[in-house]
N, C-alpha and C positions, 0 to 999 in steps of 0.2 A: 210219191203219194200226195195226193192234195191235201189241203188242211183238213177240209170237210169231210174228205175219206176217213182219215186219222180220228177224226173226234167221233164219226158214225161210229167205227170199229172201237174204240176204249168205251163210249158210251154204252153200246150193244152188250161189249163183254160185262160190264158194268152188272148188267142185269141178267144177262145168263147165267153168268158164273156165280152169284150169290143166289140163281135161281136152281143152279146144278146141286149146293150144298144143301140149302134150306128143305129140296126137294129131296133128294137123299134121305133126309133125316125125315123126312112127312112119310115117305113109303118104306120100311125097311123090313129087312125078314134075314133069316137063315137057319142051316140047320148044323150050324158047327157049335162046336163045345164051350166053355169057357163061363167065366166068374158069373153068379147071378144067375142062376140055370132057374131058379125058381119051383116049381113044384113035382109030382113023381107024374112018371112016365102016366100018359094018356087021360089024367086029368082032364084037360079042356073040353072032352066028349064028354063027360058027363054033369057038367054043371050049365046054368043058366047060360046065355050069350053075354051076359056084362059080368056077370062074378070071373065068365075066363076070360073077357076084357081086362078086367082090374088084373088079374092076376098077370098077365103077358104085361099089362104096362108096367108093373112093379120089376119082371124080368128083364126085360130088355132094358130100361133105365139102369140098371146094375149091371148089366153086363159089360160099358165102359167105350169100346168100341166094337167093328166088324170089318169085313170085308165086304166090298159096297159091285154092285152091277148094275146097270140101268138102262134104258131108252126112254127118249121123251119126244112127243111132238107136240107142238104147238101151230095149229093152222099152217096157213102159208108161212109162217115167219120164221121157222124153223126144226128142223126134226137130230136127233142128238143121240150118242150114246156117251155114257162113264163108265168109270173103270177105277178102284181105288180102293185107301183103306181110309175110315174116318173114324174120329173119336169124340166123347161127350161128354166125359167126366169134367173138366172143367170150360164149355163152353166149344163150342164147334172145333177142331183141328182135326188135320190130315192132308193129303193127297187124292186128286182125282186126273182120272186123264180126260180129256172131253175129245170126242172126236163129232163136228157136225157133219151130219148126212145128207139135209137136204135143208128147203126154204131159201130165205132170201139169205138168212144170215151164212149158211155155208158159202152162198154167191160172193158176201163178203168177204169171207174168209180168203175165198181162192184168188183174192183181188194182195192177198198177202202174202202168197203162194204156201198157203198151208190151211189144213181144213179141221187143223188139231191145235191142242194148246194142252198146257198141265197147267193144274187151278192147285193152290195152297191156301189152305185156312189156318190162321191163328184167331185166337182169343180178339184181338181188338181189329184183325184188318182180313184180307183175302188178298192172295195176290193171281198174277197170271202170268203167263210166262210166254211168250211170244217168238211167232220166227224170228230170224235172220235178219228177214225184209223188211220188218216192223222195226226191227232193231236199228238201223241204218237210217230211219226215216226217226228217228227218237235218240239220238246222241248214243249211238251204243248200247242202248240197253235193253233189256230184255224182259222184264219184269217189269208190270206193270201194278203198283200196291192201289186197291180200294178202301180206306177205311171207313168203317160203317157210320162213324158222325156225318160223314161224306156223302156217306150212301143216303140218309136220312134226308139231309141238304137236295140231295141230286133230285130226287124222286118224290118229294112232298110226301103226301097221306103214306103211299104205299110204298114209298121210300122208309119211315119211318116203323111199316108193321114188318117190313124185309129184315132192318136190321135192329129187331125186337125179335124177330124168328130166327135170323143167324146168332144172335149172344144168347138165346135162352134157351133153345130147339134141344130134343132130345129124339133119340130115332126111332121112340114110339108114339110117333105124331097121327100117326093114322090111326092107331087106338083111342087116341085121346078124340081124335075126329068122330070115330064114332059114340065114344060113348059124351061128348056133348051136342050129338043127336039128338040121342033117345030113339035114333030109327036102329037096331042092330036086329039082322038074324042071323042063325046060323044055316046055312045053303047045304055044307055035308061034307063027309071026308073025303080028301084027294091024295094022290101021290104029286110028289110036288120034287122033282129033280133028284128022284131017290127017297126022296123022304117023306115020310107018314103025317099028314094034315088034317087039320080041323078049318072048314073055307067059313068065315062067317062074311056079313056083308050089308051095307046100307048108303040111306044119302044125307047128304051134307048140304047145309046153304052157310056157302062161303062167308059169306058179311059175317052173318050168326058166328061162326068159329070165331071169327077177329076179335069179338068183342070178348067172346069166352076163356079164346088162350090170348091171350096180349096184354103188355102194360099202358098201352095207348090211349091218350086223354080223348076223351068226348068228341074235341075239334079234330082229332087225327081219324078216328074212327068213322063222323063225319063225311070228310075227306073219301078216307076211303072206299065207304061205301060209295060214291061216286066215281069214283075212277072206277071202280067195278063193275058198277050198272054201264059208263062208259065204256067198257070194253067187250061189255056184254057178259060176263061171268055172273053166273048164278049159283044153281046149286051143281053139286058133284060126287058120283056113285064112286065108293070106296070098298075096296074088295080085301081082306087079308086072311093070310095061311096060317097058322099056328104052329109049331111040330108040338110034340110031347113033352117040354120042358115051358112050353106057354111062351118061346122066344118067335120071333116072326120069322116067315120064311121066304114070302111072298106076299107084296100089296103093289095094288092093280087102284089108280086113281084115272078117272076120266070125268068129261066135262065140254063144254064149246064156251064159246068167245067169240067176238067181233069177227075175229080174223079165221076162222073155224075148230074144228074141234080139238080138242087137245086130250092128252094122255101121257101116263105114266107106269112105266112098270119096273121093279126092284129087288132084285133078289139081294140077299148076306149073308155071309158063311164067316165063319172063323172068329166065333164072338173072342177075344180078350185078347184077338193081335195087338202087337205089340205098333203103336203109331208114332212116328219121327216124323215133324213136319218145322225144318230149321225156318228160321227168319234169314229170306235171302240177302243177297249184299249187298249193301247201301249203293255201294257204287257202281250195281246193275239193277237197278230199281227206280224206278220213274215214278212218283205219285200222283196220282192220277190229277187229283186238283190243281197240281202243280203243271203238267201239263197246258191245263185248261187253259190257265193261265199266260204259257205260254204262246195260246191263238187267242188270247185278247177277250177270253172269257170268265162267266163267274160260276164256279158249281154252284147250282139253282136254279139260274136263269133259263128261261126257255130258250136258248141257243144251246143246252147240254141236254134236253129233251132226246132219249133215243128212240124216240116211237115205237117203242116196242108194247105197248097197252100197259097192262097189271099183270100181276103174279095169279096165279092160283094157292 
């Protein structure tokens, strides 16, 4: 594998993979049981659209974690599904699996002979876990760790709200999307995979959230709104299911970009799985910066640039 191959591919994953967890937790739903149920059955049909806003965001933050589903596309650049349990009691952890489906990034993938990876979240880093082929080409190992200072460093503006949204993110980000709106309706009741829904529904301008949920200084925010307007991300229509305890079941996020449209959709069950997510082993763990460095680079520099635009 050439150098430049090597550092596309840990770059790329770089941004998918903290874009797989952050995204996870921005659209989440289900209809399974556990701690944090919040209020009595069918509630959410008869109160205002933001009173059963508040009341799902207070639910789902309590309920700790879930069982996680997804597909995502992003224009050309990539189309994706996960699979996994994730948790948020204390700051993003769990497992997901990622499998890419199409864009360029599966291209690359299969340049590694494999179109799948398993992504690991802890508290301070994310890892990934890689083939065979990638392994051979990296001293053995197989893991590759991102730490989010890193992440910050790598990606400037929108490097920095990434990993303000992986350390802080709870997985009723799409509640809190809508209700720092102020667009929500309620659209009507669905059956939503077996289960009894409340569809409410509205739009977003991206920039606007940044400033609303984040800890990010003025220069960063700045920043960011540029790389956004740069990538063409604007506003984005957010969809979400309720069941009868005000836990989500279903959120449907979409949007375009430079590179074309993009989308998301997420189901969760099984609220207060039980999540194990070890810190893999140092001595199958390649740090990414560490890496860099060994092709003669600096994380930040515009040679660690993975072209991959901004986040949604």
């Amino acid at each position: 594998m050439k150098r430049t191959t090597m550092r596309r591919v840990a770059g790329s994953i770089a941004v998918v993979t903290a874009l797989s967890g952050a995204a996870a937790c921005g659209a989440s739903g289900s209809g399974g049981s556990g701690k944090g149920a919040g209020t009595s059955g069918g509630s959410a049909t008869h109160v205002s659209p933001v009173a059963a806003l508040r009341s799902a965001e207070k639910s789902t933050d309590g309920a700790d974690s879930a069982r996680v589903e997804s597909t995502t596309t992003m224009g050309s650049m990539m189309s994706m599904k996960a699979d996994g349990v994730l948790g948020w009691h204390d700051g993003l952890t769990g497992n997901l699996v990622i499998t890419y489906t199409g864009g360029t990034m599966a291209a690359t993938m299969r340049q590694l002979g494999t179109t799948s990876m398993q992504a690991r979240y802890l508290p301070d880093a994310y890892y990934a876990r890689m083939g065979e082929q990638f392994a051979r080409q990296a001293g053995g190992k197989h893991w590759i760790r991102y730490g989010y200072e890193d992440l910050a460093r790598l990606g400037g503006s929108s490097g920095a709200y990434l990993k303000d949204q992986m350390q802080n993110t709870t997985p009723n980000q799409s509640v809190k999307l809508l209700l720092a709106s102020g667009d929500v309706k309620k659209v009507g009741t669905e059956r939503v995979r077996g289960v009894d829904t409340t569809h409410y529904a509205g739009t977003v301008d991206v920039g606007d959230l940044a400033r609303k949920n984040s800890d990010l200084s003025a220069g960063q925010l700045a920043g960011l709104k540029k790389q956004l307007t740069q990538a063409g991300v604007g506003t984005e229509t957010v969809d979400i299911w309720l069941n009868d305890k005000n836990l989500l079941v279903k959120a449907v996020e979409k949007g375009t970009m430079a590179s074309g449209e993009y989308a998301q959709t997420a189901y969760y069950s099984d609220y207060g799985v039980k999540v194990s997510a070890p810190k893999p082993p140092a001595s199958d763990t390649e740090d990414f910066k560490d890496l860099l460095k060994k092709q003669g680079l600096t994380p930040g520099s515009g040679d660690t640039s993975t072209g991959s635009g901004s986040s949604s």
